[in-house]
C-alpha positions as CSV (number, residue, x, y, z in Angstrom):
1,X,10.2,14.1,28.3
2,X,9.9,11.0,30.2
3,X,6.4,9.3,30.4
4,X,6.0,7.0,33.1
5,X,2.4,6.4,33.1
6,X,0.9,4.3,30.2
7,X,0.9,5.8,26.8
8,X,-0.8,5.0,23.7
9,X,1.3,4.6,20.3
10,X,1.1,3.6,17.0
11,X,4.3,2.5,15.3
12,X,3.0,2.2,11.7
13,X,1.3,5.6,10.2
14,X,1.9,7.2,6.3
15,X,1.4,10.9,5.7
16,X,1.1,12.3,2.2
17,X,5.1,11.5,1.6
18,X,3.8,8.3,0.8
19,X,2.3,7.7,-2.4
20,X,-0.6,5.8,-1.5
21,X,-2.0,8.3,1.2
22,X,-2.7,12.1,1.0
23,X,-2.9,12.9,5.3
24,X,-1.5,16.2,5.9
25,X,0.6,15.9,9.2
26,X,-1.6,18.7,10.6
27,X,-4.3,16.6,10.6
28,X,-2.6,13.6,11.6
29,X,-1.6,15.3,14.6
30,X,-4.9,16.8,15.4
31,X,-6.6,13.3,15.1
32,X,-3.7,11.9,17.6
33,X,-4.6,14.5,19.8
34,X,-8.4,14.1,20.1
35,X,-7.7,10.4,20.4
36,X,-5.3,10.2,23.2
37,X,-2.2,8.7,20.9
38,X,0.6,10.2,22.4
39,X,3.4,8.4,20.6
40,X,3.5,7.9,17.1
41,X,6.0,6.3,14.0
42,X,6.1,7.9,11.0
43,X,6.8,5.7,8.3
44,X,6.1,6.4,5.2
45,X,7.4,4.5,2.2
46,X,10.7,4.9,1.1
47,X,11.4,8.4,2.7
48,X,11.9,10.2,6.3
49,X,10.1,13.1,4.8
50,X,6.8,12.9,6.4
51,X,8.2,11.4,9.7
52,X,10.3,14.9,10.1
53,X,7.5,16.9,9.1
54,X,5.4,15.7,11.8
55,X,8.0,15.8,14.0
56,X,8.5,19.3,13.4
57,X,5.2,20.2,14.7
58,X,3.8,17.9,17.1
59,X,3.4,18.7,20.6
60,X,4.0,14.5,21.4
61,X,7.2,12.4,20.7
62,X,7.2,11.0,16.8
63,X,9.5,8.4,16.1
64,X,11.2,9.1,12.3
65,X,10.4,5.9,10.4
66,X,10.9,4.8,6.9
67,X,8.6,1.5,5.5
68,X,11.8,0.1,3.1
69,X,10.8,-1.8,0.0
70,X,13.7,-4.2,0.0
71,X,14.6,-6.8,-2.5
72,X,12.4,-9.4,-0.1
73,X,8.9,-7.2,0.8
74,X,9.0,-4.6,2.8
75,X,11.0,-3.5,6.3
76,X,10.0,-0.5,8.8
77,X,13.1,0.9,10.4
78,X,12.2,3.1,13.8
79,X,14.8,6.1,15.2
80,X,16.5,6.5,12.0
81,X,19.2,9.5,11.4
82,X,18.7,9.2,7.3
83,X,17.2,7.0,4.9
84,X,18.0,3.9,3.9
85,X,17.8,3.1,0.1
86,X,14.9,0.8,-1.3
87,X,15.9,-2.2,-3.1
88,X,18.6,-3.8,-1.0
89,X,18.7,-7.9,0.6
90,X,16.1,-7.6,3.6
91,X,19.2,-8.5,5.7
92,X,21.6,-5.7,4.3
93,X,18.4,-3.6,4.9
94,X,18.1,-4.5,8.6
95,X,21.8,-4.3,9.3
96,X,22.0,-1.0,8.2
97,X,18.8,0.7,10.0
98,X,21.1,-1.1,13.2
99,X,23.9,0.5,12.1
100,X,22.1,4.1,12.7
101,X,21.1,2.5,16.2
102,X,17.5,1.8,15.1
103,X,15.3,-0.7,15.3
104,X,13.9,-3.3,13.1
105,X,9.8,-4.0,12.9
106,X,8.4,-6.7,10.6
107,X,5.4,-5.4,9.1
108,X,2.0,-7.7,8.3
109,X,4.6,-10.5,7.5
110,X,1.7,-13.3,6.6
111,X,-1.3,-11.1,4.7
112,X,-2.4,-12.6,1.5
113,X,-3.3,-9.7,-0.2
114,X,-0.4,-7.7,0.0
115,X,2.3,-8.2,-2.7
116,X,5.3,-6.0,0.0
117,X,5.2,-8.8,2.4
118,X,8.8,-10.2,3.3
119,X,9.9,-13.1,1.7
120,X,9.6,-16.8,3.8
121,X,12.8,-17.6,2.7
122,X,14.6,-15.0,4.0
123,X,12.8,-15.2,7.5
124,X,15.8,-17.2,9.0
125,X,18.5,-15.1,8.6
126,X,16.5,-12.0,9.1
127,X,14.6,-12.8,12.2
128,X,17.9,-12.4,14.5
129,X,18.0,-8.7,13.7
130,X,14.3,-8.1,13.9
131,X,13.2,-5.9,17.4
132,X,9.5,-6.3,16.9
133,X,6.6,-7.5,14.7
134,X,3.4,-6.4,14.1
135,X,1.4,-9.2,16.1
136,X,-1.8,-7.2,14.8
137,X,-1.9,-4.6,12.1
138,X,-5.5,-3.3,11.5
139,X,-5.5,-3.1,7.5
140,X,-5.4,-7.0,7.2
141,X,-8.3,-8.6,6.2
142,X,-8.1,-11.6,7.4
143,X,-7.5,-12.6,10.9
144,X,-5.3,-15.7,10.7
145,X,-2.7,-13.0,9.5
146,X,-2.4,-11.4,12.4
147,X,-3.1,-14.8,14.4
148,X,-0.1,-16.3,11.9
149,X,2.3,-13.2,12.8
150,X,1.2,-13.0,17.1
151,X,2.6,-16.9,17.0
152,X,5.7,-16.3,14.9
153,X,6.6,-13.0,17.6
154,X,6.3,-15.8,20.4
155,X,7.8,-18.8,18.9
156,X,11.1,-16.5,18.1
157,X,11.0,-14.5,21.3
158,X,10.1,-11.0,19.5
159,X,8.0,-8.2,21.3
160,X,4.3,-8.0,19.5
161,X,2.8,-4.6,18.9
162,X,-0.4,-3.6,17.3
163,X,-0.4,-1.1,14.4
164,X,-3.0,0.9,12.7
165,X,-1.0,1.0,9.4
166,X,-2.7,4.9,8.6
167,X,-3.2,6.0,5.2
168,X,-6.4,8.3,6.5
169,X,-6.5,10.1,9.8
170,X,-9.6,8.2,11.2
171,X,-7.7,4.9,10.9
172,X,-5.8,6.1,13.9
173,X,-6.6,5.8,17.8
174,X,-8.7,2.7,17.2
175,X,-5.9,-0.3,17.1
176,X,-2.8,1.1,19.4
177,X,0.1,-0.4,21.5
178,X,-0.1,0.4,25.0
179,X,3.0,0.8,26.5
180,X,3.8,0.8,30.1
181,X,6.6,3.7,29.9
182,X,8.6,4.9,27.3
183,X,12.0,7.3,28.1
184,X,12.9,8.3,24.6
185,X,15.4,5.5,23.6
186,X,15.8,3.1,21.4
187,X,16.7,1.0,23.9
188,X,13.6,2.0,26.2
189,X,11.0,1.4,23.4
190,X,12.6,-2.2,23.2
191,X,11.9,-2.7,26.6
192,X,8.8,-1.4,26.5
193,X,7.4,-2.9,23.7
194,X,8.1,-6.4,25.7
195,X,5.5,-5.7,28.1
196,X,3.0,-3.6,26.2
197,X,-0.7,-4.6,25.8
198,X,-1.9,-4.4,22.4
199,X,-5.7,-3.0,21.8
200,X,-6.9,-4.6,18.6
201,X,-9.6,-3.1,16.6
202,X,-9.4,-4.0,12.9
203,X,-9.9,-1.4,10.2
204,X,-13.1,-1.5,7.5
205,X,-11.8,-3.5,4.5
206,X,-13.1,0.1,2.9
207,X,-9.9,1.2,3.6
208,X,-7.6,-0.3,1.2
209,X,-10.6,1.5,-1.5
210,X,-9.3,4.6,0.1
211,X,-5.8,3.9,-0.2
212,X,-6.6,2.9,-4.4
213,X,-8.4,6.4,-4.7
214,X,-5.4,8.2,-2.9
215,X,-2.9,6.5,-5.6
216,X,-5.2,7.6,-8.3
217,X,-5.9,11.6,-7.0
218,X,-2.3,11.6,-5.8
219,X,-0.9,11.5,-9.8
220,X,-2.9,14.1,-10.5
221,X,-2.7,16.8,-7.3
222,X,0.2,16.0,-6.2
223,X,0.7,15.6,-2.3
C-alpha cells in the first residue's frame, strides 16, 4: 500500500472507546468511505482500543492513536505499538510515544473552552519533540484558536494539519488534511504532513451538545 496520488486524512477521530462519543467503527468507516477519507487516526482518549478495532476492519490505512491526558492537557501520539499511561509530565509523555517511534501532535493547543489543553508553561520544553499541530481543528469555536495555533506551527517550524476531532460520524470528511503522498511510515507522514494542504470547514458549535449527551447516555448503555 503506497499512495502516490493525493489522499484525504484526518488525524484526530474518537470511536465509542472514548467516553465522550458512542461511533461504532463500522460506521465510522462507512462514513470515511462515502466521503473519500482514505486515511484516518484513531485516537481515542486514553486507550488504543478503538484505533485497533477500526484497524481491524477498514479497507483504508488507520493510524493507531491514543489522545493522552497528561499532567499538562492533553497529547495525541500517532503509530503507537501500546499505550501510554495518562497522567504523566507532557514531556515524559512525548518522549515516550518517540520511544515506540511515533509521532507527537499538539491538539487545539489555544481553545478557551476546553479545560485538556496543554499547559503554556510547558510549551518550551515540549515543542522540540512535537511532529505536528493542529493548525485547524474543526470543534473550536472560535477562530482566533485555530489562527493562534497556524502561527505558533510556523513561528516553531512544525507541520500544520487540519483535524475534524470526530465524536459523531458526520463530523468527518468536511475539515481534512490533504496530503500529497503518504508510504506507510512514520517517517513518510512527517514528510508529508510538511507539504499538505489543509481543507478547513468548522464544525456546528452543536456538536460539543452531542458530545455532553454521549457522556450522559454513555453511563447508562455502556459503549
Amino acid at each position: 500500500m503506497t499512495p502516490r496520488s493525493p489522499l484525504r486524512a484526518d488525524f484526530h477521530i474518537h470511536t465509542r472507546w472514548s467516553p465522550d462519543s458512542r461511533t461504532d467503527p463500522r460506521r465510522l468507516i462507512a462514513r470515511c468511505l462515502g466521503r473519500g477519507i482514505g486515511l484516518i487516526a484513531v485516537t481515542d482518549h486514553n486507550t488504543i482500543a478503538g484505533a485497533q478495532e477500526t484497524a481491524r476492519l477498514a479497507p483504508f490505512p488507520v493510524i493507531i492513536g491514543e489522545e493522552v491526558k497528561t499532567a499538562d492537557g492533553d497529547l495525541i501520539g500517532l503509530f503507537l505499538q501500546e499505550e501510554v499511561p495518562p497522567g504523566l509530565p507532557a514531556v515524559e509523555t512525548a518522549k515516550r510515544i518517540k520511544e515506540q517511534g511515533g509521532l507527537v501532535v499538539l491538539p487545539h493547543p489555544y481553545d478557551v473552552l476546553r479545560l485538556s489543553v496543554i499547559r503554556k508553561a510547558v510549551l518550551g520544553d515540549l515543542l522540540p519533540l512535537v511532529d505536528a499541530v493542529e493548525g485547524f481543528n474543526a470543534r473550536n469555536v472560535f477562530g482566533n484558536a485555530n489562527a493562534r495555533a497556524m502561527a505558533l506551527a510556523r513561528a516553531h517550524g512544525k507541520a500544520a494539519i487540519a483535524v475534524s476531532d470526530a465524536h459523531h460520524p458526520l463530523e468527518v470528511g468536511r475539515t481534512y488534511t490533504l496530503l500529497p503522498f503518504y508510504e506507510g511510515t512514520p517517517e513518510s507522514l512527517r514528510a508529508a504532513m510538511r507539504e499538505a494542504t489543509l481543507v478547513c470547514r468548522p464544525s456546528s458549535p452543536l456538536v460539543h451538545l452531542i458530545t455532553a449527551v454521549n457522556r450522559v447516555l454513555r453511563r447508562f448503555g455502556g459503549r
